[in-house]
C-alpha positions in Angstrom: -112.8 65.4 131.8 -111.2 67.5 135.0 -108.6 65.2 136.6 -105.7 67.2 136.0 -105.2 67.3 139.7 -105.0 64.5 142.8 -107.4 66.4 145.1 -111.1 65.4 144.8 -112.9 62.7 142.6 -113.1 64.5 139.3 -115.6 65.4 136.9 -116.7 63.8 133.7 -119.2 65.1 130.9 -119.9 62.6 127.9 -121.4 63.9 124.8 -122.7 62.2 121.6 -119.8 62.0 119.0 -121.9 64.1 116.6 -121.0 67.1 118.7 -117.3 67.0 118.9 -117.1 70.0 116.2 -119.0 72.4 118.7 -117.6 71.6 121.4 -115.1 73.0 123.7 -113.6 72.6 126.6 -112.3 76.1 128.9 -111.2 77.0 132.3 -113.8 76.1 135.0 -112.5 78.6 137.9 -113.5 75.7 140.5 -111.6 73.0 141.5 -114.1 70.1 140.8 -115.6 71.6 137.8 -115.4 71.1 134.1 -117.1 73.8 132.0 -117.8 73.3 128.1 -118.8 76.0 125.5 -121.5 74.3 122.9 -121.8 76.2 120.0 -125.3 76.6 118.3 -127.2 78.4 115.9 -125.9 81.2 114.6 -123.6 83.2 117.2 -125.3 81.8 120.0 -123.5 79.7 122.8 -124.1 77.6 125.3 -122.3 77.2 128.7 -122.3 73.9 130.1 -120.5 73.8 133.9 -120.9 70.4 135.6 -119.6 70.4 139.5 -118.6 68.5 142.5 -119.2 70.6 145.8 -117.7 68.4 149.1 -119.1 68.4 151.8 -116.3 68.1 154.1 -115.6 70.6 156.6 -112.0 72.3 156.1 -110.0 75.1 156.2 -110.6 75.7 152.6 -114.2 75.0 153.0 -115.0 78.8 152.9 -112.8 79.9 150.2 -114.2 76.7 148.4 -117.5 78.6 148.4 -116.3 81.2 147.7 -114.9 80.2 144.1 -118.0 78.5 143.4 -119.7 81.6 144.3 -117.5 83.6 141.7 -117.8 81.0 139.1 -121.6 81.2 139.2 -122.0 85.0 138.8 -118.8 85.3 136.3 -120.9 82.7 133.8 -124.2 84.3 134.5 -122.9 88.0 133.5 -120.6 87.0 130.4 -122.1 88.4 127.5 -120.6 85.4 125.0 -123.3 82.9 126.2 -127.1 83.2 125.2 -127.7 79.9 127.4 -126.0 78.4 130.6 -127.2 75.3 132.8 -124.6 74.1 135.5 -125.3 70.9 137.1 -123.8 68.5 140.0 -124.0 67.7 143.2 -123.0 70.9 145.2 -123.9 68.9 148.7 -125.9 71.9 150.7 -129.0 70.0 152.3 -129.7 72.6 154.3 -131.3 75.4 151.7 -135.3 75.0 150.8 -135.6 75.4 147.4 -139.0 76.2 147.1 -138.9 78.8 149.9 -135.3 79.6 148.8 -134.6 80.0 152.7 -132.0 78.2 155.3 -131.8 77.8 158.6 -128.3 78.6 158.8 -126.6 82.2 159.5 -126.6 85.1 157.4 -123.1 84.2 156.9 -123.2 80.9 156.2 -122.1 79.0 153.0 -125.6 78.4 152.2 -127.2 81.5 152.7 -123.8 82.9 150.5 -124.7 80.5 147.5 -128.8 81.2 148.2 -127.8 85.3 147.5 -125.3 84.7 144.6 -128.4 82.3 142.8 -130.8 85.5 142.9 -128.9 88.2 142.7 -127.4 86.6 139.6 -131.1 85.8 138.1 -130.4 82.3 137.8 -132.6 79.3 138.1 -132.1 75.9 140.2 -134.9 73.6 138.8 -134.8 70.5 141.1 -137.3 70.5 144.3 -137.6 67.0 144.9 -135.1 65.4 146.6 -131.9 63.3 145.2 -130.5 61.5 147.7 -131.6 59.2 150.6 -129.6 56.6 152.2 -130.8 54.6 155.3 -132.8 56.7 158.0 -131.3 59.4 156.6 -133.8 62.5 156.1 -133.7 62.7 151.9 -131.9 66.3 150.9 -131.3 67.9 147.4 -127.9 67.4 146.9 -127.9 67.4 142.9 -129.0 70.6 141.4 -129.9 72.0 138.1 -129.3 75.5 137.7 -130.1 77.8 134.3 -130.6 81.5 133.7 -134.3 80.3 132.5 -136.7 78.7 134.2 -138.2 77.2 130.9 -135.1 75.9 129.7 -135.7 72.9 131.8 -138.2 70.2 131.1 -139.5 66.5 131.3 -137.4 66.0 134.5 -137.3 62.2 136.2 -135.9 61.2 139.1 -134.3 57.7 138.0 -132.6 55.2 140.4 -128.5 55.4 141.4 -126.3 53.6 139.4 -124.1 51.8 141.2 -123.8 51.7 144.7 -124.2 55.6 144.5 -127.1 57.0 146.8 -128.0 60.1 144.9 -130.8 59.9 142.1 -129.9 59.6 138.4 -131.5 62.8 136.8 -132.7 62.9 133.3 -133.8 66.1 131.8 -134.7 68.1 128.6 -132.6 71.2 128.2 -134.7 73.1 125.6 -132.3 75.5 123.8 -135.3 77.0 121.7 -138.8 77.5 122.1 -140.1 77.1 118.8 -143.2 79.0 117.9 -146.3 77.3 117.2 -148.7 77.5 114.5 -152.1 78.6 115.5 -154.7 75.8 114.9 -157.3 79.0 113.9 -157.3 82.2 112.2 -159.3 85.3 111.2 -159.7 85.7 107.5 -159.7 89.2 107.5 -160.0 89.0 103.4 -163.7 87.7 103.7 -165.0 89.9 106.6 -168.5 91.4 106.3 -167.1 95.0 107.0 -170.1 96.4 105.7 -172.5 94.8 108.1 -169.9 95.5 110.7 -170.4 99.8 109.8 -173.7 99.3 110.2 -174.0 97.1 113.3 -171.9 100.2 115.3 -174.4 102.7 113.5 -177.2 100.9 114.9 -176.1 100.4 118.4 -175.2 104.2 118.5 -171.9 102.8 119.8 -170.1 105.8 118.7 -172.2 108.3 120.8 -171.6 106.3 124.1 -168.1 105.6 123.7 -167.7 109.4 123.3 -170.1 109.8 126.7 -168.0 107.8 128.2 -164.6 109.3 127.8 -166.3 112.7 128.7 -167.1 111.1 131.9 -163.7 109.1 132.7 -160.5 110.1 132.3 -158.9 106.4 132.9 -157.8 105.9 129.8 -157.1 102.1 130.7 -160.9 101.9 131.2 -161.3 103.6 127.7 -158.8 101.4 126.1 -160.6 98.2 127.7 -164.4 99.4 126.3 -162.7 100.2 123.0 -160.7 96.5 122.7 -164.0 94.5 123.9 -165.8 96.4 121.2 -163.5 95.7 118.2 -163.5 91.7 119.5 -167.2 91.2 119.8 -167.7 93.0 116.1 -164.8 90.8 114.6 -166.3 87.4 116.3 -170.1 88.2 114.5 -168.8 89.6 110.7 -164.9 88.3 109.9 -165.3 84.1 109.5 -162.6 82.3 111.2 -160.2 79.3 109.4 -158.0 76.6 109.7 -154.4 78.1 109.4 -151.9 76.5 106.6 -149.0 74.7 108.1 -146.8 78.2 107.7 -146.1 79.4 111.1 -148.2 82.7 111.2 -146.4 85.5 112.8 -147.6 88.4 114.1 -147.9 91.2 116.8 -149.6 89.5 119.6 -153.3 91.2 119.8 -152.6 93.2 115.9 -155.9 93.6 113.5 -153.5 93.8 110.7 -156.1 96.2 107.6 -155.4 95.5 104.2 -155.8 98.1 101.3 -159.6 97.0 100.3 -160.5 97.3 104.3 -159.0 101.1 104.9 -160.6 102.3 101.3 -164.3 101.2 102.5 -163.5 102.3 106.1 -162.6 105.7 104.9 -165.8 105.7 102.5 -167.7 105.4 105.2 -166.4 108.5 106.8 
Protein backbone atom coordinates (compact mmCIF):
# COMPACT_ATOMS: atom_id res chain seq x y z
CA UNK A 1 0.00 0.00 0.00
CA UNK A 2 1.44 3.65 -1.16
CA UNK A 3 0.13 6.20 1.35
CA UNK A 4 3.25 7.31 2.73
CA UNK A 5 2.34 10.75 1.58
CA UNK A 6 -0.88 13.31 1.95
CA UNK A 7 -0.95 14.21 -1.80
CA UNK A 8 -3.25 12.00 -3.97
CA UNK A 9 -5.60 9.06 -3.07
CA UNK A 10 -3.16 6.21 -2.79
CA UNK A 11 -2.74 2.93 -4.21
CA UNK A 12 -3.54 -0.49 -2.92
CA UNK A 13 -2.60 -4.01 -4.31
CA UNK A 14 -4.19 -7.16 -2.34
CA UNK A 15 -2.72 -10.49 -2.88
CA UNK A 16 -3.81 -14.04 -1.73
CA UNK A 17 -1.90 -14.74 1.60
CA UNK A 18 -0.24 -17.77 -0.07
CA UNK A 19 2.07 -15.37 -1.80
CA UNK A 20 3.41 -13.35 1.00
CA UNK A 21 6.90 -15.31 0.72
CA UNK A 22 7.42 -14.05 -2.95
CA UNK A 23 6.53 -11.05 -2.57
CA UNK A 24 8.06 -7.69 -2.34
CA UNK A 25 7.48 -4.48 -2.13
CA UNK A 26 10.25 -1.59 -3.90
CA UNK A 27 10.51 1.89 -4.90
CA UNK A 28 7.80 2.91 -7.50
CA UNK A 29 9.58 6.17 -8.99
CA UNK A 30 5.91 7.76 -9.38
CA UNK A 31 4.09 9.36 -6.92
CA UNK A 32 0.73 7.36 -7.04
CA UNK A 33 2.34 4.16 -7.72
CA UNK A 34 3.14 1.02 -5.77
CA UNK A 35 5.40 -1.46 -7.62
CA UNK A 36 5.85 -5.23 -6.33
CA UNK A 37 8.51 -7.81 -7.35
CA UNK A 38 6.77 -11.55 -7.51
CA UNK A 39 9.13 -14.10 -7.57
CA UNK A 40 8.49 -17.24 -9.73
CA UNK A 41 9.93 -20.18 -11.13
CA UNK A 42 13.30 -20.43 -10.97
CA UNK A 43 15.15 -16.97 -11.36
CA UNK A 44 12.48 -15.51 -13.05
CA UNK A 45 10.58 -12.31 -11.72
CA UNK A 46 7.71 -10.54 -12.16
CA UNK A 47 7.11 -6.75 -11.98
CA UNK A 48 3.84 -5.74 -10.82
CA UNK A 49 3.36 -1.53 -10.99
CA UNK A 50 -0.23 -0.50 -10.19
CA UNK A 51 -0.86 3.47 -10.80
CA UNK A 52 -2.97 6.50 -10.36
CA UNK A 53 -2.46 9.18 -13.14
CA UNK A 54 -4.63 12.61 -12.25
CA UNK A 55 -6.10 14.24 -14.47
CA UNK A 56 -5.87 17.65 -13.08
CA UNK A 57 -4.25 20.25 -14.83
CA UNK A 58 -1.12 21.71 -12.73
CA UNK A 59 2.06 22.97 -12.73
CA UNK A 60 3.48 19.68 -12.02
CA UNK A 61 1.29 18.16 -14.53
CA UNK A 62 4.15 17.90 -17.06
CA UNK A 63 6.84 16.78 -14.83
CA UNK A 64 4.09 14.29 -13.51
CA UNK A 65 4.30 12.74 -17.07
CA UNK A 66 7.33 12.91 -17.15
CA UNK A 67 8.11 10.40 -14.11
CA UNK A 68 5.56 8.20 -15.29
CA UNK A 69 7.26 8.29 -18.64
CA UNK A 70 10.63 7.28 -16.91
CA UNK A 71 9.09 4.72 -14.74
CA UNK A 72 7.68 2.93 -17.70
CA UNK A 73 10.92 2.60 -19.81
CA UNK A 74 13.22 2.08 -16.57
CA UNK A 75 10.88 -1.33 -15.75
CA UNK A 76 10.70 -2.32 -19.41
CA UNK A 77 14.70 -2.29 -19.87
CA UNK A 78 15.71 -3.85 -16.36
CA UNK A 79 17.15 -6.99 -17.00
CA UNK A 80 16.00 -8.61 -13.37
CA UNK A 81 12.32 -9.06 -14.65
CA UNK A 82 11.28 -11.82 -17.25
CA UNK A 83 7.58 -10.38 -16.91
CA UNK A 84 6.06 -6.90 -16.21
CA UNK A 85 2.24 -5.81 -16.40
CA UNK A 86 1.43 -2.23 -14.87
CA UNK A 87 -2.05 -1.39 -14.46
CA UNK A 88 -4.35 1.68 -13.27
CA UNK A 89 -6.12 4.30 -14.22
CA UNK A 90 -3.59 6.72 -16.01
CA UNK A 91 -6.73 9.16 -16.98
CA UNK A 92 -5.56 10.09 -20.94
CA UNK A 93 -8.93 9.78 -22.92
CA UNK A 94 -7.69 11.34 -25.62
CA UNK A 95 -5.17 8.38 -27.19
CA UNK A 96 -6.91 5.64 -29.67
CA UNK A 97 -5.59 2.55 -28.72
CA UNK A 98 -6.25 0.65 -31.52
CA UNK A 99 -4.84 3.28 -34.00
CA UNK A 100 -2.29 4.21 -31.20
CA UNK A 101 -2.90 7.94 -32.45
CA UNK A 102 -4.11 11.34 -30.59
CA UNK A 103 -5.40 14.32 -31.63
CA UNK A 104 -3.31 16.29 -29.39
CA UNK A 105 0.28 17.97 -30.28
CA UNK A 106 3.44 16.35 -30.95
CA UNK A 107 4.32 17.57 -27.56
CA UNK A 108 1.63 16.71 -25.70
CA UNK A 109 1.36 14.41 -22.56
CA UNK A 110 -0.38 11.92 -24.60
CA UNK A 111 1.52 11.77 -27.63
CA UNK A 112 4.81 11.60 -24.86
CA UNK A 113 3.23 8.46 -23.14
CA UNK A 114 1.91 7.04 -26.82
CA UNK A 115 6.13 7.19 -27.86
CA UNK A 116 7.46 5.87 -24.49
CA UNK A 117 4.68 2.68 -24.89
CA UNK A 118 6.40 1.71 -28.37
CA UNK A 119 9.56 2.64 -28.20
CA UNK A 120 9.77 0.65 -25.03
CA UNK A 121 7.98 -2.57 -26.82
CA UNK A 122 5.42 -2.70 -24.40
CA UNK A 123 1.84 -3.71 -24.64
CA UNK A 124 -1.56 -1.85 -23.35
CA UNK A 125 -4.23 -4.56 -23.76
CA UNK A 126 -7.57 -2.77 -23.04
CA UNK A 127 -9.55 -1.22 -26.23
CA UNK A 128 -12.91 -1.11 -24.90
CA UNK A 129 -13.81 1.55 -22.94
CA UNK A 130 -13.78 1.82 -18.88
CA UNK A 131 -15.50 4.54 -17.87
CA UNK A 132 -18.74 6.35 -18.69
CA UNK A 133 -20.67 8.65 -16.52
CA UNK A 134 -23.88 10.56 -17.69
CA UNK A 135 -23.72 11.94 -21.33
CA UNK A 136 -20.30 11.72 -21.03
CA UNK A 137 -18.53 10.24 -24.31
CA UNK A 138 -17.02 6.65 -22.61
CA UNK A 139 -12.89 6.88 -22.66
CA UNK A 140 -10.27 4.25 -21.60
CA UNK A 141 -9.15 5.51 -18.61
CA UNK A 142 -7.87 2.10 -16.97
CA UNK A 143 -5.13 0.39 -18.83
CA UNK A 144 -3.39 -2.79 -18.90
CA UNK A 145 0.02 -2.67 -20.08
CA UNK A 146 2.67 -5.79 -20.50
CA UNK A 147 5.89 -6.32 -22.49
CA UNK A 148 3.66 -9.31 -24.22
CA UNK A 149 0.77 -9.18 -25.87
CA UNK A 150 -0.13 -12.81 -24.94
CA UNK A 151 0.37 -12.42 -21.43
CA UNK A 152 -3.07 -11.08 -21.12
CA UNK A 153 -6.23 -13.09 -21.46
CA UNK A 154 -9.97 -13.82 -20.64
CA UNK A 155 -10.47 -10.04 -20.06
CA UNK A 156 -14.21 -8.75 -18.71
CA UNK A 157 -15.33 -5.60 -18.30
CA UNK A 158 -17.45 -5.94 -14.86
CA UNK A 159 -19.60 -3.19 -13.26
CA UNK A 160 -17.94 -0.24 -10.69
CA UNK A 161 -18.04 -1.00 -7.32
CA UNK A 162 -19.22 1.56 -5.45
CA UNK A 163 -20.19 4.68 -6.62
CA UNK A 164 -16.99 4.57 -8.82
CA UNK A 165 -17.71 5.16 -12.64
CA UNK A 166 -14.80 3.28 -14.14
CA UNK A 167 -15.29 -0.49 -15.01
CA UNK A 168 -14.09 -3.27 -12.69
CA UNK A 169 -11.52 -5.26 -14.90
CA UNK A 170 -10.88 -8.90 -14.41
CA UNK A 171 -8.07 -10.57 -16.31
CA UNK A 172 -5.79 -13.63 -16.68
CA UNK A 173 -2.17 -12.72 -16.51
CA UNK A 174 -0.57 -15.93 -18.00
CA UNK A 175 3.00 -16.16 -16.72
CA UNK A 176 3.66 -19.34 -18.88
CA UNK A 177 2.52 -20.73 -21.89
CA UNK A 178 2.68 -24.24 -21.40
CA UNK A 179 3.28 -26.44 -24.38
CA UNK A 180 0.72 -28.70 -25.55
CA UNK A 181 0.73 -32.27 -26.40
CA UNK A 182 -0.05 -32.99 -29.94
CA UNK A 183 -3.34 -35.01 -30.26
CA UNK A 184 -1.36 -37.01 -33.46
CA UNK A 185 1.88 -38.28 -34.32
CA UNK A 186 3.99 -39.91 -37.07
CA UNK A 187 5.31 -43.37 -36.08
CA UNK A 188 8.26 -43.16 -37.84
CA UNK A 189 9.26 -46.83 -36.28
CA UNK A 190 6.48 -48.53 -38.55
CA UNK A 191 7.00 -46.49 -41.89
CA UNK A 192 6.94 -48.38 -45.15
CA UNK A 193 10.36 -46.92 -46.24
CA UNK A 194 10.75 -49.43 -48.68
CA UNK A 195 7.60 -48.63 -50.65
CA UNK A 196 8.55 -45.08 -50.05
CA UNK A 197 12.23 -45.83 -52.28
CA UNK A 198 10.32 -47.25 -54.69
CA UNK A 199 7.42 -44.76 -55.07
CA UNK A 200 10.30 -41.79 -55.84
CA UNK A 201 11.98 -44.49 -58.35
CA UNK A 202 8.86 -44.77 -60.11
CA UNK A 203 7.83 -41.29 -60.45
CA UNK A 204 11.43 -40.52 -61.69
CA UNK A 205 11.20 -37.76 -59.01
CA UNK A 206 14.80 -37.62 -58.70
CA UNK A 207 15.43 -36.74 -62.44
CA UNK A 208 12.99 -33.71 -62.36
CA UNK A 209 14.03 -32.38 -59.16
CA UNK A 210 17.56 -32.27 -60.58
CA UNK A 211 15.82 -30.55 -64.03
CA UNK A 212 14.58 -28.28 -62.05
CA UNK A 213 17.36 -26.85 -60.04
CA UNK A 214 19.29 -26.71 -63.39
CA UNK A 215 16.62 -24.41 -64.55
CA UNK A 216 16.11 -22.19 -61.23
CA UNK A 217 18.38 -20.83 -59.18
CA UNK A 218 15.74 -19.78 -56.32
CA UNK A 219 16.63 -21.92 -53.99
CA UNK A 220 13.47 -21.00 -51.89
CA UNK A 221 11.56 -22.48 -54.87
CA UNK A 222 13.89 -25.63 -54.57
CA UNK A 223 13.48 -25.87 -50.92
CA UNK A 224 9.53 -25.55 -51.36
CA UNK A 225 9.44 -28.65 -54.27
CA UNK A 226 11.84 -30.59 -52.03
CA UNK A 227 9.58 -30.05 -48.47
CA UNK A 228 6.14 -30.78 -50.49
CA UNK A 229 7.79 -33.96 -51.70
CA UNK A 230 9.03 -35.36 -48.34
CA UNK A 231 5.27 -34.45 -46.86
CA UNK A 232 3.21 -36.15 -49.52
CA UNK A 233 5.61 -39.46 -49.37
CA UNK A 234 5.44 -39.50 -45.44
CA UNK A 235 1.37 -38.98 -45.52
CA UNK A 236 0.98 -42.34 -48.11
CA UNK A 237 3.93 -44.88 -46.23
CA UNK A 238 4.61 -43.72 -42.33
CA UNK A 239 0.99 -44.51 -40.31
CA UNK A 240 0.07 -41.78 -37.99
CA UNK A 241 -0.99 -42.30 -34.00
CA UNK A 242 -2.42 -41.05 -31.02
CA UNK A 243 0.40 -39.46 -28.94
CA UNK A 244 0.88 -40.77 -25.08
CA UNK A 245 0.12 -38.07 -22.62
CA UNK A 246 4.13 -37.16 -22.54
CA UNK A 247 4.42 -33.79 -24.01
CA UNK A 248 6.38 -34.52 -27.28
CA UNK A 249 9.07 -32.09 -27.96
CA UNK A 250 10.59 -31.35 -30.92
CA UNK A 251 12.08 -29.08 -33.67
CA UNK A 252 9.06 -27.54 -35.21
CA UNK A 253 8.94 -29.14 -39.06
CA UNK A 254 12.15 -32.02 -37.96
CA UNK A 255 11.81 -35.70 -39.60
CA UNK A 256 13.80 -36.93 -36.79
CA UNK A 257 15.74 -40.84 -38.73
CA UNK A 258 16.54 -43.39 -36.43
CA UNK A 259 19.46 -45.93 -36.94
CA UNK A 260 17.16 -48.79 -38.83
CA UNK A 261 15.94 -45.75 -41.27
CA UNK A 262 19.60 -44.29 -42.29
CA UNK A 263 21.06 -48.12 -42.66
CA UNK A 264 18.17 -49.01 -45.44
CA UNK A 265 18.36 -45.41 -46.85
CA UNK A 266 22.03 -45.79 -47.42
CA UNK A 267 21.46 -49.53 -48.88
CA UNK A 268 19.56 -48.13 -51.18
CA UNK A 269 22.24 -45.87 -52.48
Amino acid sequence: MNLNNDIGRGVAVFSKLELDSSISQIDCKFQEGLTLEIKLRGHDCLSFTCVYRSPTKSVTSAENCRKLNNMLINIAKDKKYTHRCIIGDFNYKDINWELLTTPKGEESEEEKFLRTIQDSYLHQNILEPTRKRGDDEPSILDLIITDEETQISEVKYDSPLGKSDHSTLIFDFNCYIEKTTPSKRYNYEKGDYEAMMNDIEQSKWNQKFIDLSNSCTDVNVLWLELKTKIESIREKYVPIINSSNKPHWSIKGSIPLDKKTLKLLKEKR
